[in-house]
Structures are given as C-alpha cells and as structure tokens.
C-alpha positions as CSV (number, residue, x, y, z in Angstrom):
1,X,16.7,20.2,1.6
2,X,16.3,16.6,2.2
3,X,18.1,14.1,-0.2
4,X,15.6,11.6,-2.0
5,X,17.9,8.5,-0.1
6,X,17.1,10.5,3.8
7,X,13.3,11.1,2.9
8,X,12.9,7.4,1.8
9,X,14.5,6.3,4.4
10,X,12.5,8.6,6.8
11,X,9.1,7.3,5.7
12,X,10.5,3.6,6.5
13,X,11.8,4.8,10.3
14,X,11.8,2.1,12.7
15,X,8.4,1.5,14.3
16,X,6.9,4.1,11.8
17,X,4.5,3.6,8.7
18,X,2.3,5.5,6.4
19,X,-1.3,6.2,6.8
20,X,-2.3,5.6,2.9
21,X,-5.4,8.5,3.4
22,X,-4.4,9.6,-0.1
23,X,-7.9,8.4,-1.6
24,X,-10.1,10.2,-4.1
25,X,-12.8,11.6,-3.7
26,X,-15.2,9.0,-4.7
27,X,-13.3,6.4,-2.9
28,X,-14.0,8.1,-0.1
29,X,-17.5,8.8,-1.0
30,X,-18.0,5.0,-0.6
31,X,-16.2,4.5,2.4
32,X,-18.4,6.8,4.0
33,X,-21.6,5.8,2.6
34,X,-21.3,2.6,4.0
35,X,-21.7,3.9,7.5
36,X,-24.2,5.9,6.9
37,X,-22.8,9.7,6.1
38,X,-23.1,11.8,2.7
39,X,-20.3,12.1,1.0
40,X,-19.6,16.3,1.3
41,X,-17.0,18.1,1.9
42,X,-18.0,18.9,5.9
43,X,-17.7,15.0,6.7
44,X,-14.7,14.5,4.4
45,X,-12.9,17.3,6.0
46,X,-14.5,16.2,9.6
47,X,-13.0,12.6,9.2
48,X,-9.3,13.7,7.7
49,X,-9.2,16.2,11.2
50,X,-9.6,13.5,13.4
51,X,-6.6,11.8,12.0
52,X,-4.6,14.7,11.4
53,X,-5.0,15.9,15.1
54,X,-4.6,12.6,16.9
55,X,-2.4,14.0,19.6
56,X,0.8,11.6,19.8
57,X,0.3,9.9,16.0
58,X,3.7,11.3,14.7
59,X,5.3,8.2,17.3
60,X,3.8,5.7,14.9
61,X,3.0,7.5,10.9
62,X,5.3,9.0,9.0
63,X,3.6,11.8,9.3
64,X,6.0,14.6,9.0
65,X,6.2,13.6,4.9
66,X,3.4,14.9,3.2
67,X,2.5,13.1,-0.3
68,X,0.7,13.2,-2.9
69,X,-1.3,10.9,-5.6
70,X,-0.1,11.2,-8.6
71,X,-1.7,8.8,-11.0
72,X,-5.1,9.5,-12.9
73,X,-6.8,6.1,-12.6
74,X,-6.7,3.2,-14.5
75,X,-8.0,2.3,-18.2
76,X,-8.2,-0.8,-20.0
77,X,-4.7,-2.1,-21.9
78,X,-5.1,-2.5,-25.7
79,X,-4.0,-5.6,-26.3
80,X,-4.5,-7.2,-23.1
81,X,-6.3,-9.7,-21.7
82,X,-9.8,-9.2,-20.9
83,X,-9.9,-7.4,-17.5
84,X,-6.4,-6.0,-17.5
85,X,-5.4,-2.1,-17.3
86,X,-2.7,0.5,-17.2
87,X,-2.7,3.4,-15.3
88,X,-3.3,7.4,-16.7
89,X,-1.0,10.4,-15.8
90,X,2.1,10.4,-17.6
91,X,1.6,12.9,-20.0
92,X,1.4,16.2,-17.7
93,X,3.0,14.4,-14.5
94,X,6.4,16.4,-14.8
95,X,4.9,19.7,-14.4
96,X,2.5,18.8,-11.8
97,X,5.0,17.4,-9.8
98,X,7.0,20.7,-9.9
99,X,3.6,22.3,-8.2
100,X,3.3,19.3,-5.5
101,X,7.1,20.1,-4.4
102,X,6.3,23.6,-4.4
103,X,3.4,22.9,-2.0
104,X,5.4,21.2,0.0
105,X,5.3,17.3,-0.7
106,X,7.9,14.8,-0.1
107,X,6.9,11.6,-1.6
108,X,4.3,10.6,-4.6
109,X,2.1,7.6,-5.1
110,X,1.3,5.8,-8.6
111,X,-1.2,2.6,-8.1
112,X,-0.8,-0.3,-11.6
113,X,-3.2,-3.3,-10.8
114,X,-2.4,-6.6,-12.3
115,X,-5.0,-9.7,-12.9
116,X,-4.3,-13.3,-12.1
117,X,-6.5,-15.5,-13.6
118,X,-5.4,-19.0,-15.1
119,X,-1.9,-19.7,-16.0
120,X,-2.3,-16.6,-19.1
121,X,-3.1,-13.7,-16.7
122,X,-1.0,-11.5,-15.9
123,X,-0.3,-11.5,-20.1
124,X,3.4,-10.0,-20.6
125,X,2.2,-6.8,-22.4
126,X,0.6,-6.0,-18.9
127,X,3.7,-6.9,-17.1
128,X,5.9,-5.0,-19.3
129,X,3.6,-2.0,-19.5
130,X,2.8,-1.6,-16.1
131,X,6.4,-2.3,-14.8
132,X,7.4,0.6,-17.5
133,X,4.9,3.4,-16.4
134,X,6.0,2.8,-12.8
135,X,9.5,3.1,-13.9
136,X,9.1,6.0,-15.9
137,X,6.6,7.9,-13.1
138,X,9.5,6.9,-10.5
139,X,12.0,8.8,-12.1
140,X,9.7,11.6,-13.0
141,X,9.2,12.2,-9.5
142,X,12.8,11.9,-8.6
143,X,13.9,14.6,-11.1
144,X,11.2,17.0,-9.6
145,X,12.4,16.1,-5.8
146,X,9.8,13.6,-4.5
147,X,10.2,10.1,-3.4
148,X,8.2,7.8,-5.6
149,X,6.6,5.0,-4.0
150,X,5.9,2.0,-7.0
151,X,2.7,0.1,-6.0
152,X,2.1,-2.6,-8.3
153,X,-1.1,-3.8,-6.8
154,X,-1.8,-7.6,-7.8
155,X,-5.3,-8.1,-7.1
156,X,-6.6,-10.9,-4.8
157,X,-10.0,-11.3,-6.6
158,X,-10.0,-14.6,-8.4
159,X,-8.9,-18.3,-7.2
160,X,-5.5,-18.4,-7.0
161,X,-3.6,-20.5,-4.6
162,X,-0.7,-18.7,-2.5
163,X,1.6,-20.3,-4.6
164,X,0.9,-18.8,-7.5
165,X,0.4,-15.5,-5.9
166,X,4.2,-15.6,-5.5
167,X,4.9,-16.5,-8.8
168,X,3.2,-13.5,-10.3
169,X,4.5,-11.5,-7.6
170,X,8.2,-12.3,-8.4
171,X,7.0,-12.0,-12.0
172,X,6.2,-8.4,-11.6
173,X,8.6,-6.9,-9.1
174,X,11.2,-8.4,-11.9
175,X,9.7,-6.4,-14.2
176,X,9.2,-3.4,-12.3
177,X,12.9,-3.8,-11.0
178,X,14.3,-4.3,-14.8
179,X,12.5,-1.4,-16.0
180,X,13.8,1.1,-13.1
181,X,17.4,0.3,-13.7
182,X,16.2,0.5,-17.9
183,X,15.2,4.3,-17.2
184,X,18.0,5.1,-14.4
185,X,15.8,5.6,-11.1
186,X,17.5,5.6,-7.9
187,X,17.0,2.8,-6.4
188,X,17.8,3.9,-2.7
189,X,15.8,6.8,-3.3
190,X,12.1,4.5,-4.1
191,X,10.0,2.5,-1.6
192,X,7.8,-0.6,-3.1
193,X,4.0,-1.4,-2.1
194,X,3.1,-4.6,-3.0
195,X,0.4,-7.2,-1.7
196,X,1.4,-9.5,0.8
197,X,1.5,-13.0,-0.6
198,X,-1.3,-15.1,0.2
199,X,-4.7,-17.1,-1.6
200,X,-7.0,-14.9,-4.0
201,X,-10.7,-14.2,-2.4
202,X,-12.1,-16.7,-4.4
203,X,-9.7,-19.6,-3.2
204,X,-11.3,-22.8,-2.8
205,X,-8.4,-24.7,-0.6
206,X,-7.3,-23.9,3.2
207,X,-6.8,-20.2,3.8
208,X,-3.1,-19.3,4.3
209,X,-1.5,-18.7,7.8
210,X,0.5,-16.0,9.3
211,X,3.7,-17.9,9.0
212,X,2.7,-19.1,5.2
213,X,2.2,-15.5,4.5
214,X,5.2,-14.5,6.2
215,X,7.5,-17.1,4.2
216,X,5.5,-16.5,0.6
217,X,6.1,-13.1,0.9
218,X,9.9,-12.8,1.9
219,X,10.5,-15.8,-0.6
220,X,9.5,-13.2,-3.5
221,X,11.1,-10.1,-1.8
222,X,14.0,-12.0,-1.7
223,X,14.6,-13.3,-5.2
224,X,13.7,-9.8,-6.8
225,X,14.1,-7.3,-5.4
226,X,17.7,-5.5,-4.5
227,X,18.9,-4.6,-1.3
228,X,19.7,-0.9,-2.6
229,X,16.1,-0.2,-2.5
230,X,15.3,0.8,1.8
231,X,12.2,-0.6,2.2
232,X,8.8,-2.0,1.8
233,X,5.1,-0.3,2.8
234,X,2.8,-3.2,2.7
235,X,-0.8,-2.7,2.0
236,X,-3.8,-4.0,3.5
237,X,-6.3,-5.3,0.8
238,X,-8.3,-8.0,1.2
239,X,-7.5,-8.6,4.9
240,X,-9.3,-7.4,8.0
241,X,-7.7,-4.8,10.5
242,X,-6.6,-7.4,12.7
243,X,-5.1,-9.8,10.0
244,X,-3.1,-7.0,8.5
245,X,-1.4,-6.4,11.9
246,X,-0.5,-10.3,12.7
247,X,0.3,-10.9,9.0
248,X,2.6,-7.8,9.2
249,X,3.9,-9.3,12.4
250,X,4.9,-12.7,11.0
251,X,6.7,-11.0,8.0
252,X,8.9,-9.1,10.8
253,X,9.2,-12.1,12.9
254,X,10.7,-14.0,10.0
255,X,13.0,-11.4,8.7
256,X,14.6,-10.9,12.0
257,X,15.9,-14.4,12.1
258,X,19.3,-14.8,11.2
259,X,19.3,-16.4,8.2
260,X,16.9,-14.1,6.5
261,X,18.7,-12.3,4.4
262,X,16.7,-9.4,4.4
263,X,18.0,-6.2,4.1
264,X,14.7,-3.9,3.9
265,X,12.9,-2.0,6.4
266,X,9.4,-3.9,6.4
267,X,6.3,-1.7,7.2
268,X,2.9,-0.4,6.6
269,X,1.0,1.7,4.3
270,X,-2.2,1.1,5.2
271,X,-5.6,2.7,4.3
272,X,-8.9,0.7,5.5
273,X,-6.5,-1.2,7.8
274,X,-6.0,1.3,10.1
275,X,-9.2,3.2,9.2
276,X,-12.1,1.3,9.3
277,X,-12.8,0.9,12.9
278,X,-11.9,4.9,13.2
279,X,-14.8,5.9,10.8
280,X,-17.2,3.5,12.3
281,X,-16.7,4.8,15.4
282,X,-16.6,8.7,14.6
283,X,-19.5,8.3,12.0
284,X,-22.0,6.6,14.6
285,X,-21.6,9.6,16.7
286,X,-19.2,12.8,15.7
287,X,-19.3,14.1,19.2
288,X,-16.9,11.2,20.2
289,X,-14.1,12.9,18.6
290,X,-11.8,12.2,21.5
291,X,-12.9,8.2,21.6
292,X,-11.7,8.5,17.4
293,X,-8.7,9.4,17.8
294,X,-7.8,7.3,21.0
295,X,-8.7,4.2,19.1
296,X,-6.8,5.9,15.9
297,X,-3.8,5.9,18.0
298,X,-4.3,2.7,19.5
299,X,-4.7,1.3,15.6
300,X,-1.5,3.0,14.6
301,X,0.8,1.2,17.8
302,X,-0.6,-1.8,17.2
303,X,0.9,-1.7,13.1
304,X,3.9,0.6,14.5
305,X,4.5,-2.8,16.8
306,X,4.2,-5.2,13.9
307,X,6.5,-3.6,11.8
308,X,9.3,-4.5,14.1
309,X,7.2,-8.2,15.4
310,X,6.8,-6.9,18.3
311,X,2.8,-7.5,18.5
312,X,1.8,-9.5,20.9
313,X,-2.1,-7.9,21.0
314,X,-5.2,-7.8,21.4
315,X,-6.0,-5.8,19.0
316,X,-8.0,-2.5,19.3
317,X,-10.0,-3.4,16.0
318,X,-13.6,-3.4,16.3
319,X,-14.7,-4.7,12.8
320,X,-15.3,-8.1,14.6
321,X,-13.2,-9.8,12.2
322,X,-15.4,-8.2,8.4
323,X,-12.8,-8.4,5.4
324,X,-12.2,-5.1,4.5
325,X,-12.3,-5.8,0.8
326,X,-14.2,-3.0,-1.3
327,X,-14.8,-5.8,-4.2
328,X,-13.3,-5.7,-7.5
329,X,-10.1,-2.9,-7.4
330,X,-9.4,-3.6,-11.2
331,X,-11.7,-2.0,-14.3
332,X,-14.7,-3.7,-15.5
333,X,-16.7,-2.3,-18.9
C-alpha cells in the first residue's frame, strides 16, 4: 500500500495535474444546461466516458488516483459577516471515509470559501473556522488512508485589487497552516488548492498580467506556506481556458528562476478549465466522440506544459476567450 507522502507526491508528478470532475450533481446539471443537454444520468455518464477513455490522458492527469468529495456543501457561519459560510461534513466523515478507501480512493477533496469585501471581510471567526474544519477534515482523511487536498477557495466576486487578494490569501493559508500543525496533520502527506492571486471580478482598475499573477501568487506561497507540504493544484475560477494555462505558465516560469525559493511542485486542478471547450464540443454533436477527446487531450498537454513553463501555445481552447465564471460560488439567502 501506498504511503500518504508517495500518493501526494504522485498526484503532483512532473508534467501531471488533476482533472477536478469531482462535481455534484447539480453542478453538473448546470454545466450542461448551458449547452443545451438535460441534466440525466445518460448524458452525465456520456460526458464522464469521454474523459475517462481519452486514449493517452494518463501522460498528463493524475489519473491513476481516484478521489473523492468529501464535504457536504456550505452553510452560512453564525456570527459571521453577512455572506460568509463554513462548510458541512464533519460529523459522519470518519466513517465514510473508511468506505471511500475500501472502494478504492486515494485522495479526498473538502472546498471552505472565504469573502473579501472591504477591509472587515474575511472576519476572523471565518478564518479561524474555516482554517479549523480543513485541518480537522485533513487529518480525518489521513487517519483513514487518503490524501487530503485543503482547498480554501477565496472567492473573486467583489472589487478587490490584486493586492489585497494577496493579503487575504496569506491571511488564510496562515490559518489553515497554524491549525494543521494545531491538530497534527502530515504536512508532506496534504496538497493545497488555492486561487491564483489576481483582481476580484468586479475590479475597477487595470486587469492583472501573467507576470503580476505569477509574482502575487508565489509572494503569498512563499511567506506561508512550508516547504514540507509537496505541492500546489491550482484552480481555474474566474479565468478562461486559455488564461488558466498562461497564468499557470508564468507561476512556473517564475519559480524556476534561481532565486525563487520555491520548493513546491506547482500544477493544476482544474474543472471548467480544461472542460469547457470538451462539453461544447461533444454536446453540439455526441457522434464526435473521437473529435472530444482529441481536443480533451490536446486541453490536458497544453496545462501538463504549463505546469513545468514550458507553454509556448496556441491554445486548443475554443471558448473564444468567455470567462468561465459560474457567478457567485459562495451562499446567498
């Protein structure tokens, strides 16, 4: 049996990522709506096989590492701020998890969200909270076998410049970080998904660049989290396929200089990012099965490149440059 430090460091393998198609049902639902298709079972099953059977994939995805997600959605925070949330599951996530390993998974997903808004928000009870339940679900998960990956997601809706996008984001991956050593998680055995660091949607000044991203996002990395921990699994929100891949890019480019200081394999997680011009494609005609999954593999080399800045493009993406944001990610009443 695998060690929790080997699998971790498996899912981070260079020029490999993880193809985050761990989404609920209604999720989705939504997803395919928007190109037209019922959400049933026969297209969600149809969809997941065109991935799953992409003949070559396993050169870029992790994909020999089955997971799971764990959590059971978020809820508002008593106490909080207006807007802010914790996330559901603890109670019964032990047992369960004994069932995923039994099943066969490797690794195990729990999503917080955090709100910026104003100097207040993120409050500290949501910090603290958040940062605690992702400690404590982390070391749940290690005791049944599984690899926990801790994605504090801060969301990007609201007007925040990129420099206070790194503050928060050093803000929490402190407190996420403080509370894993507070309940003994392994720290070589955990993989981090944050945001990458740039403006919020609503951002009224110049839109960050690649290289901005790239520096705002290894400045926080770098004065938070330890080098124990093997790596980081971006993920895509906000950000169309074709950003994601550049902004990925410039992260690598910058951390291979030789002054970087960083010690972390930095990859991919990506859902929409790799999946939107997939589904488009398929959905518009299911008989072009073959055409999916050429352009899914296509997708995945052009992330597997980024994650060692070795993208030089064009990019297979045909979203024509659409966001890929799915509006507010966070809980409204």
């Amino acid at each position: 049996m695998e060690s929790l430090v080997q699998v971790a460091k498996g899912l981070v393998a260079k020029g490999k990522g993880i193809l985050a198609a761990d989404e609920s049902t209604g999720t989705i639902g939504k997803r395919l709506e928007k190109v037209g298709l019922e959400n049933v079972e026969e297209n969600r099953q149809g969809y997941r096989e065109v991935w799953l059977d992409t003949p070559g994939l396993e050169m870029f995805i992790s994909g020999i590492y089955p997971g799971i997600k764990v959590d059971e959605g978020l809820e508002p925070l008593e106490g909080g701020l207006p807007g802010e949330t914790h996330t559901k599951g603890l109670e019964n996530l032990a047992e369960s998890c004994k069932g995923y390993v039994a099943a066969g998974a490797k690794f195990a997903k729990w999503r917080a969200t955090i709100k910026v808004q104003g100097e207040a928000c993120p409050s500290e009870l949501a910090l603290k909270t958040n940062a605690d339940e992702l400690a404590q679900y982390a070391k749940i998960c290690q005791a049944a076998g599984l690899v926990p990956i801790v994605e504090p997601e801060i969301l990007i809706d609201g007007d925040h410049s990129p420099q206070r996008f790194q503050e928060v984001t050093e803000k929490v991956i402190s407190e996420c970080v403080s509370a894993m050593w507070k309940h003994s998680v392994l720290l070589e055995g955990v993989l981090l998904k944050p945001q990458m660091v740039f403006q919020g949607a609503d951002f009224s000044g110049a839109k960050a660049t690649p290289a901005e991203i790239a520096l705002h996002t290894i400045t926080a990395m770098k004065r938070t989290l330890p080098a124990a921990v093997p790596g980081i699994v971006f993920l895509s929100g906000g950000q169309t396929e074709e950003e994601a891949t550049i902004n990925l890019n410039a992260i690598n480019l910058l951390a291979q200089q030789a002054d970087s200081g960083c010690p972390w394999a930095l990859t991919f997680s990506f859902g929409r990012a790799l999946q939107h011009s997939v589904l488009k494609l398929w959905a518009a005609d299911k008989s072009k099965v073959n055409e999916a999954r050429a352009l899914a593999l296509a997708v995945a080399q052009a992330n597997s490149q980024a994650s060692m800045g070795q993208y030089t493009g064009p990019h297979p993406s045909t979203d024509e440059g659409s966001s890929l944001r799915e509006g507010f990610r966070g809980w409204r009443q």
